[in-house]
C-alpha positions in Angstrom: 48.0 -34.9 19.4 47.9 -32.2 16.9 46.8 -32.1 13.3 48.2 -28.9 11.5 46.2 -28.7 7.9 48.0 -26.5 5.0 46.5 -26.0 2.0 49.3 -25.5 -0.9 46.9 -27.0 -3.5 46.3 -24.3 -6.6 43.3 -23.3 -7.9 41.4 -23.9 -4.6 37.8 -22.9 -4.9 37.2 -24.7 -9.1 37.0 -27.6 -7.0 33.6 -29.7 -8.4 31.2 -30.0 -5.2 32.2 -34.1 -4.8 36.0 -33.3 -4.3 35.3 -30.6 -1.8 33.3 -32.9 0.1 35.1 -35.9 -0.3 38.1 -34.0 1.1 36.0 -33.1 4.4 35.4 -36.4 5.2 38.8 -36.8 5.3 39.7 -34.2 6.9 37.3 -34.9 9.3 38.1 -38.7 10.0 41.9 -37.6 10.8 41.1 -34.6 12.8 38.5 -36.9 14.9 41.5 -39.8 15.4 44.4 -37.1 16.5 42.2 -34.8 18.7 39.9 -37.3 20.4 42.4 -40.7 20.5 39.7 -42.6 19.8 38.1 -44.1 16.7 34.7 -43.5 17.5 34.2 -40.6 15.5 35.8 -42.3 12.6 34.0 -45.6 12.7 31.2 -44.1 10.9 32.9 -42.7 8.2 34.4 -46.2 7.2 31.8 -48.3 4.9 31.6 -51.6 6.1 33.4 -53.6 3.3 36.4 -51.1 3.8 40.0 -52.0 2.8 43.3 -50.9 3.7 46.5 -51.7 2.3 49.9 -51.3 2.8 53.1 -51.5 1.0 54.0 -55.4 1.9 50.6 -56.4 -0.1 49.1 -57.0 3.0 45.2 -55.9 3.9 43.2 -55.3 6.8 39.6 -55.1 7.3 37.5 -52.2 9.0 37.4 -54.0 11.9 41.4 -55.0 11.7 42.5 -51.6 10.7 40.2 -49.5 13.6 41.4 -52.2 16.4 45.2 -51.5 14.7 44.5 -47.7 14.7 42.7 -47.5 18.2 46.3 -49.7 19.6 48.4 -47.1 17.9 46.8 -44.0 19.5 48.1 -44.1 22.4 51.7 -44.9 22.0 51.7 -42.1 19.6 49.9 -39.5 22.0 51.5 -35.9 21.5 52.4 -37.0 17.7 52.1 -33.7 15.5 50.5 -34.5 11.8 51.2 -31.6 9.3 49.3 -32.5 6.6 51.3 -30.7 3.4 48.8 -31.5 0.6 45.0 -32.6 0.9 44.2 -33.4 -3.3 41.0 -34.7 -4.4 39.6 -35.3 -7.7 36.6 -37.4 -8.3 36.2 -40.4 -5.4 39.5 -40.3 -4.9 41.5 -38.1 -1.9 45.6 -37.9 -1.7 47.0 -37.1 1.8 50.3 -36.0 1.8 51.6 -35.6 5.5 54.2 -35.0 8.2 54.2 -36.8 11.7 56.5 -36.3 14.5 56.8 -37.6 17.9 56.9 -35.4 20.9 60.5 -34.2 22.1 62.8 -35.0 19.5 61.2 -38.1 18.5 61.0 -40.1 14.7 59.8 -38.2 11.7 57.7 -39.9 8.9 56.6 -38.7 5.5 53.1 -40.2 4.5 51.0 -40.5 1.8 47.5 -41.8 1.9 45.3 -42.3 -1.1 41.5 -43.0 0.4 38.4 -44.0 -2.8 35.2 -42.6 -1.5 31.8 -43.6 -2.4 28.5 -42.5 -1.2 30.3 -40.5 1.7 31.9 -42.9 2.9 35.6 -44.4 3.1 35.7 -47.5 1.3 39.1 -48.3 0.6 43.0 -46.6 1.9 46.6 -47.4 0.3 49.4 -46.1 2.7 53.3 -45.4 2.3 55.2 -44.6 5.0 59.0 -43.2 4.6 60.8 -42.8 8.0 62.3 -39.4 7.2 66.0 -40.5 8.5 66.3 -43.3 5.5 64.9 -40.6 2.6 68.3 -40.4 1.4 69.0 -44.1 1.2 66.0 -43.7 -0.8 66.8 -41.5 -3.7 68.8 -44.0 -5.3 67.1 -47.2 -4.8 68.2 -48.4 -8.2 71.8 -48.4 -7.6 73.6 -51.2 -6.5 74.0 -51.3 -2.9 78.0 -51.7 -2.5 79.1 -54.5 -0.3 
């Protein structure tokens, strides 16, 4: 896999010394999952009461989410992750990213909010938009005609 980082944030350098770190580890934690296809180098960075959540209101674990990461790895192998916008301020980190599959294969837009304390990921909300259906989503509050 391959894990493209672009910095469009402004002002880049009047970051406090929390955010700049706090954006490492995350940095870090996704570089380690894409390049290595393991989440052994990630493990670490995870406190041991984390939390992810998704959109359905649904939580995993640490132990849920890394055995749900580690599955995904390989099925995604060759997956590219251009990550647009990497935002911190205070505990909290926004990922905004790209993914693609190898050869022609489904785009998603992403965007990950992690809270960090102490160095470590504690908790992780996720949205995921395939990008095929983004137009079926810029008028979700229409009426869907029948």
């Amino acid at each position: 896999m391959k894990c493209d980082f672009i910095d469009n944030a402004p002002g880049r350098g009047n970051t406090a010394s929390m955010t700049t770190d706090n954006k490492t580890i995350i940095q870090r934690a996704l570089t380690d999952l894409i390049e290595t296809g393991s989440i052994e180098a990630a493990e670490p960075l995870l406190r041991d009461d984390f939390i992810h959540h998704r959109p359905d209101s649904t939580s995993s674990t640490k132990t849920e989410w890394l055995a749900a990461v580690q599955a995904a790895l390989t099925p995604l192998a060759g997956m590219q992750v251009e990550v647009l916008h990497l935002l911190a301020e205070g505990h909290h980190v926004v990922l905004h990213s790209r993914r693609r599959l190898p050869e022609g294969g489904p785009e998603i837009t992403v965007v990950d909010i992690w809270r960090i304390d102490d160095g470590l990921i504690t908790e992780c909300w996720e949205i995921i938009e395939p990008a095929a259906q983004a137009s079926a989503n810029l008028t979700w509050w229409e009426p869907a005609e029948h």
